[in-house]
N, C-alpha and C positions, 0 to 999 in steps of 0.2 A: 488421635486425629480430631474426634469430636472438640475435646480440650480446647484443644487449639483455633482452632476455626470460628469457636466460642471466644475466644481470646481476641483474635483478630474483630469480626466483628464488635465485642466491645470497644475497642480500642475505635474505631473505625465511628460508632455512635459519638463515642468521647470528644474523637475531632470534631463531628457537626458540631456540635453543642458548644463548645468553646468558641467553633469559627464564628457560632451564633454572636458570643456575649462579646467576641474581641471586635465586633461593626454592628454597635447600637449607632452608629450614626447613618447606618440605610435604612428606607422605608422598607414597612413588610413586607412585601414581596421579593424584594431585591436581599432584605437579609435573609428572607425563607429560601431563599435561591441559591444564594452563599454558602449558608448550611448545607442545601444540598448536594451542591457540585463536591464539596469538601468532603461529603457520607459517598458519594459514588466515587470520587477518585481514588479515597484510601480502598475500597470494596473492590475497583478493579485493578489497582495497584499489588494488594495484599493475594488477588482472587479467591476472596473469601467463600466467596458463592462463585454458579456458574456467571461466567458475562451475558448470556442472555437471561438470567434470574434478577441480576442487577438491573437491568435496564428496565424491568416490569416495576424492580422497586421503584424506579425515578419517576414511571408512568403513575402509579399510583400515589407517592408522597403527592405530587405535583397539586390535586385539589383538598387532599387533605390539609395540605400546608397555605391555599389560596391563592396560588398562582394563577392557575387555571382550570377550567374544567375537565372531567376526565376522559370527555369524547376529543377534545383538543390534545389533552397528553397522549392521549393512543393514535392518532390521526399520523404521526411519521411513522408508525412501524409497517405500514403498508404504502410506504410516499411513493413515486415513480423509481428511485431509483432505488430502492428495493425490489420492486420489479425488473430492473436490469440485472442486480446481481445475480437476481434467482436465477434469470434465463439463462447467466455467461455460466454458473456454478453447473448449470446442466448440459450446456453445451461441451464444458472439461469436463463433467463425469461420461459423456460419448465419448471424446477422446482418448477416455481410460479404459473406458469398455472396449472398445472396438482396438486397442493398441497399436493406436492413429501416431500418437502421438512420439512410442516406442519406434517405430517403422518409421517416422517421419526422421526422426534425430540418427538412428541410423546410418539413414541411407547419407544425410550429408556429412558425419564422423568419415566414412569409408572414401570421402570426395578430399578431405582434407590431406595435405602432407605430412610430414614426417618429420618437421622440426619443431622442437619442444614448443619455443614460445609460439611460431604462429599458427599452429596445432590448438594448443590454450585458448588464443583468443580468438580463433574462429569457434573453438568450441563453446567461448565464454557470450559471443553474438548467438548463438544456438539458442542457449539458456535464456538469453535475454528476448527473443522471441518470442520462445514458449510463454513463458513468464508475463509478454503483455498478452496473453488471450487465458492462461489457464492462474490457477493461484501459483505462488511463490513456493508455500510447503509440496504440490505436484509436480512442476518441475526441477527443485532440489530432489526429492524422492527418483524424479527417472535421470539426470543428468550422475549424477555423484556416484551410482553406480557404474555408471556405460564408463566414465574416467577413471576408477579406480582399477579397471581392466588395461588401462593407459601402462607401459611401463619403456624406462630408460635404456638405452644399450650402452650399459653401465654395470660394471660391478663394484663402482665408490658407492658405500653406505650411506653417506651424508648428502650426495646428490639424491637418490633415491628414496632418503626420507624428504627432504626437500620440496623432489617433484609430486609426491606424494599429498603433500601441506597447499600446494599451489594448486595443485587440480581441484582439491574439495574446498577450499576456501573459495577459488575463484567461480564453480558452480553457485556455490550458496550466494556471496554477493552479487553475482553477474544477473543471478535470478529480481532477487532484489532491485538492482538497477534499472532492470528491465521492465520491472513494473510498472516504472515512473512514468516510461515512456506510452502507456496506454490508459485512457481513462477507465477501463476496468479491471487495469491490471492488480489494484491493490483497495483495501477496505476505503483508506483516507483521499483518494481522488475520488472516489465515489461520494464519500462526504463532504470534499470541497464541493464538487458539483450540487450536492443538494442543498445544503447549506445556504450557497450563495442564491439556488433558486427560492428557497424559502427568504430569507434577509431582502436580497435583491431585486428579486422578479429577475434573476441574468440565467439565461441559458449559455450555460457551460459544454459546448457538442462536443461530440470526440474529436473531431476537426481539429476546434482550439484548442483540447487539452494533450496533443500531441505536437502544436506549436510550442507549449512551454516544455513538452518530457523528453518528447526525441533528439533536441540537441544534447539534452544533458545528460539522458543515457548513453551519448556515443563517449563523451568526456569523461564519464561517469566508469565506463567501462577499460578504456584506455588508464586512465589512474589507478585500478586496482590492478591491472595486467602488470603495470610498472611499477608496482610496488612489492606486490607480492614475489617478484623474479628478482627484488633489490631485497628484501628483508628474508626469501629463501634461497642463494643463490646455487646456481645448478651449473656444473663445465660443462657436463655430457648436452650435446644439442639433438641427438635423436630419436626418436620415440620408436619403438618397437608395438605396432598396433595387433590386434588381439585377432586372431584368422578373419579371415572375411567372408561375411554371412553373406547367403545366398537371398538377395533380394526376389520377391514373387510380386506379381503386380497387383493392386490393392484391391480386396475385397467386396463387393457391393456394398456392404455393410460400409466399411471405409467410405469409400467414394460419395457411398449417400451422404454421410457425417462430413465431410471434408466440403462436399459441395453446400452444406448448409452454411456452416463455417465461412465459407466465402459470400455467398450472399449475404450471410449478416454483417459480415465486414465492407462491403461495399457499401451498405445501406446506411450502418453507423458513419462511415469517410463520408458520404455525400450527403446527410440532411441538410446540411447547411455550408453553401461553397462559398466562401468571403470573397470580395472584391482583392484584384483586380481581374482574379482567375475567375470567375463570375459574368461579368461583361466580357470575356476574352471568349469562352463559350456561350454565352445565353443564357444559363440557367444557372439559376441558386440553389437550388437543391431542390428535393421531392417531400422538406418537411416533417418525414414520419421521426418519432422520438426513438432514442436508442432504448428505452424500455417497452414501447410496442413492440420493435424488431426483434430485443431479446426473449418477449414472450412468444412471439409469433416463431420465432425458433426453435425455442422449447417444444411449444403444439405440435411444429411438424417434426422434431424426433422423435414422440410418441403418438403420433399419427404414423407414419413410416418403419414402425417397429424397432428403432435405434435401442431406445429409452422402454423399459417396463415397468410396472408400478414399485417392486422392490427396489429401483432406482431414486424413487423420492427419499427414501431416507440417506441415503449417501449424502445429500446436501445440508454441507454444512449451518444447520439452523441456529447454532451458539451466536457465529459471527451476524447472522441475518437479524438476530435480535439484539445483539450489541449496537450494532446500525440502527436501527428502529430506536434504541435507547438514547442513544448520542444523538440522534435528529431531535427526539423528544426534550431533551435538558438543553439545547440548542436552542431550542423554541421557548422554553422555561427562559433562560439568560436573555431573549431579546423581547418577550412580550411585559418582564417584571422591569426591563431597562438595565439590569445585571451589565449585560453583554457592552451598551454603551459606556456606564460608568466604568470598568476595566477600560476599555478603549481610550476614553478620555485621561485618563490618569494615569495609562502606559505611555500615551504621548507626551504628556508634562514632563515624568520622569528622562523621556529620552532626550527632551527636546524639543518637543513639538511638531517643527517641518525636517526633520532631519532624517530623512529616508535611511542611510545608509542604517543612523542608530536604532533606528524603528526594526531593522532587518537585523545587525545583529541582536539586540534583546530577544527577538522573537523566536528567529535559530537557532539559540545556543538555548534557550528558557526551553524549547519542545523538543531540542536534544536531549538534554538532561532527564528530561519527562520520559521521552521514549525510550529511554537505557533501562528505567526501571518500570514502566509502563509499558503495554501495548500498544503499537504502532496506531490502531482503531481507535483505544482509549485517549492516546495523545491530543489527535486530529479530532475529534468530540471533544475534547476543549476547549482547544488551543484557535481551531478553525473561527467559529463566532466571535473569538477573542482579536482574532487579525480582522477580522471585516471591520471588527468597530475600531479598531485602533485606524484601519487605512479612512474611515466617515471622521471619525476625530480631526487627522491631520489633514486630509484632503489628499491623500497618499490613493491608489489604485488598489482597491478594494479587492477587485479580481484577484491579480497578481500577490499579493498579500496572503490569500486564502489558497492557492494553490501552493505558491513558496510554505507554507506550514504544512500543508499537505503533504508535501515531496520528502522535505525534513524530517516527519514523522515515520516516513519511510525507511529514511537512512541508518537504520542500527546495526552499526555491523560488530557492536561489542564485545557481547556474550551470546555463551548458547542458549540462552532463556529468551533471547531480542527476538529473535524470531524463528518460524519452525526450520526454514532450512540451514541458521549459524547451525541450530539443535541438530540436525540429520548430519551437519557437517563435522561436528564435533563427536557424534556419538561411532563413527567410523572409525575412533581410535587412533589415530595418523596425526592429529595438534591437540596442542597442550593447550590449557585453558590461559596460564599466559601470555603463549605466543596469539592465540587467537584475541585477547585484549590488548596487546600492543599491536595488532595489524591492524584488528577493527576500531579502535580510538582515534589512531592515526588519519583511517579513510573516513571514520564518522567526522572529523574538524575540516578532512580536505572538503568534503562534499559540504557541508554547509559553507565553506569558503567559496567554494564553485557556485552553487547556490543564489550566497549573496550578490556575485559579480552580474552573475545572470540576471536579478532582481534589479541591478543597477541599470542594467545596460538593455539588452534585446528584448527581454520579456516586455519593459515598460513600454515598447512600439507594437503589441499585440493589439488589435481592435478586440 
């Protein structure tokens, strides 16, 4: 294991070094920069080290190599919206604690009917809920079991492995989908949001970034429902659901977590109310940042006894520091001019003003990336890479950095893409296969969908 890891990291030095000699014609910061996006993507590609060990190494090369200083290379790992993740990451470990979230999914399985497909895809909106408030691998872990309990009234074999393939696949992706649909539903809208406020000065509020996610996870959601029921097809139409649990009404404990949950969500909806719903009621909103509200969140689960101090380590601080990493090399590619010079010369190659070509190079280039990458690791790319390409062409900067964002999302490949394909695949019920000819299939729809998006309605978002 040592060996290896040994191996990988050399290999991983090897590419900087090469990336170095093959663009002698960048000044030194911009080829020190090269170098080093090239040493951190083969590091979080390979995962030679941890992802937040990585990210320390990008802080530290960064003055050693003269990009910048080293109080500037550490300065994203604590940005603002590192501060949101941390609060939303504490708010779903209450959820888990208090088994809010178990009780919540529940009690609306027990409301649903009895036929297979619309069973699924209310069960698959469920998922997708959850999914825009807690992580992805959380609600894969509580959905995929509550469906495997699901069974056919059926004694054909082949329907029943079928229904089987279609419950845990449609969990896992629906989860996925449903990310998209909330600004803190997943690593990489988190990092379009910062990104673009670092580059831009553009505040990205949850307002706006559920203008561009919530259409496309209802679409998003509806394609895999009909796909997956076309590539597993099933006669039997009725579901035989599992006894019906005795619902109790919620716990103080609950109720307290549940009611915090909702004031932070109103708080995030309303900082900022766009026109024309703005002048229709009088007010813009109340201003406060969704990473005050998610700390202020935080403080009162552990002010209100939700939350105890052996709860700080349940948060995931791998991903916290990967974030911290990727804002840091982010900042590397736009203070050395990196980030511009890609931009400018992915537009050349496309064409220049040609939006549509602009979108697909971008989507199919971060799909590719995210098959064998992490989703986080993609969007720390690929993200400062769309802004400067949309400044290049005069294309929509925003829109641009979200669309990579969402895309970097979409891996529905393999069980390595992400933790819940992994939960979905490790139940034993699909084949590695079938789970790369369903999830190929929906990774080209969804950047297809994507792109239409980018064409069309995103481009009239203020």
């Amino acid at each position: 294991m040592k060996l290896e890891r040994n191996l990988k990291f050399a290999i991983a030095t090897i590419s900087a070094l090469i990336a170095y000699f093959l663009v002698p014609f960048l000044e030194g910061t911009m080829r020190a920069t090269f170098s080093l996006l090239i040493f951190a993507s083969a590091l979080w590609v390979t995962e030679t080290l941890p992802l937040g060990i990585t990210a320390f190494i990008i802080a530290l090369a960064q003055p050693l190599l003269g990009i910048q200083p080293f109080k500037e290379a550490l300065e994203p790992f604590f940005d603002p919206i590192i501060a949101l993740f941390f609060g939303v990451l504490l708010l779903a470990i209450a959820f888990e604690k208090h088994d809010l979230d178990e009780v919540l999914a529940s009690y609306v399985v027990e409301r649903l009917g009895n036929n297979a497909r619309t069973l699924i895809l209310g069960m698959m909106f469920i998922a997708a809920f959850l999914a825009m408030w807690m992580t992805i691998t959380a609600t894969a872990a509580l959905m995929i079991p509550l469906v495997l309990k699901l069974k056919l009234k059926s004694e054909n074999s082949k329907d029943t492995e079928n229904f089987s393939k279609i419950t845990v696949l449609a969990m896992a992706y629906s989860a996925s989908a449903g990310a998209i649909a909330s600004l803190i539903g997943t690593p990489p809208n988190l990092i379009a949001a910062g990104t673009l406020q670092r580059m831009l000065d553009y505040n990205l509020t949850f307002l706006k970034w559920s203008f561009y996610g919530v259409p496309l996870t209802f679409i998003l959601i509806f394609s895999i429902w009909i796909l997956l029921f076309r590539i597993f097809p099933i006669k039997e139409k009725t579901v035989q659901k599992p006894v019906k649990r005795e619902i109790t009404s919620l716990n103080i404990k609950q109720k307290l977590t549940l009611a915090i949950f909702i004031f932070s969500v109103f708080l995030w909806i309303t900082r900022s109310i766009p026109d024309p719903l703005a002048s229709l009621i009088g007010w813009s909103g109340h201003g406060i940042s969704e990473s005050i509200v998610a700390i202020l969140a935080a403080i009162m689960l552990f002010l209100l006894g939700l939350l105890g101090q052996n709860d700080i380590s349940k948060v995931d601080w791998n991903t916290l520091l990967l974030f911290g990493g990727g804002l840091s090399l982010g900042s590397a590619m736009q203070v050395s001019g990196l980030a511009n010079w890609i931009g400018q010369n992915m537009a050349t190659l496309v064409g220049g003003e040609s939006q549509i070509a602009i979108l697909f190079v971008l989507g199919f280039s971060t799909l590719i990336f995210t098959i064998i990458a992490s989703n986080t690791a993609c969007a720390n790319i690929f993200v400062p890479i769309s802004i400067s390409v949309g400044l290049a062409v005069g294309a929509n900067p925003v829109m641009l950095a979200v669309f990579t964002a969402i895309v970097s999302t979409l891996d529905f490949t393999l069980p390595v893409g992400t933790p819940a394909n992994a939960i979905a695949y490790s139940t034993g019920k699909i084949k590695m296969k079938e789970m790369i000819k369903a999830g190929l299939l929906l990774d080209i729809i969804g950047v297809l969908i994507a792109i239409s998006f980018g064409l069309t309605i995103w481009n009239l978002i203020p």
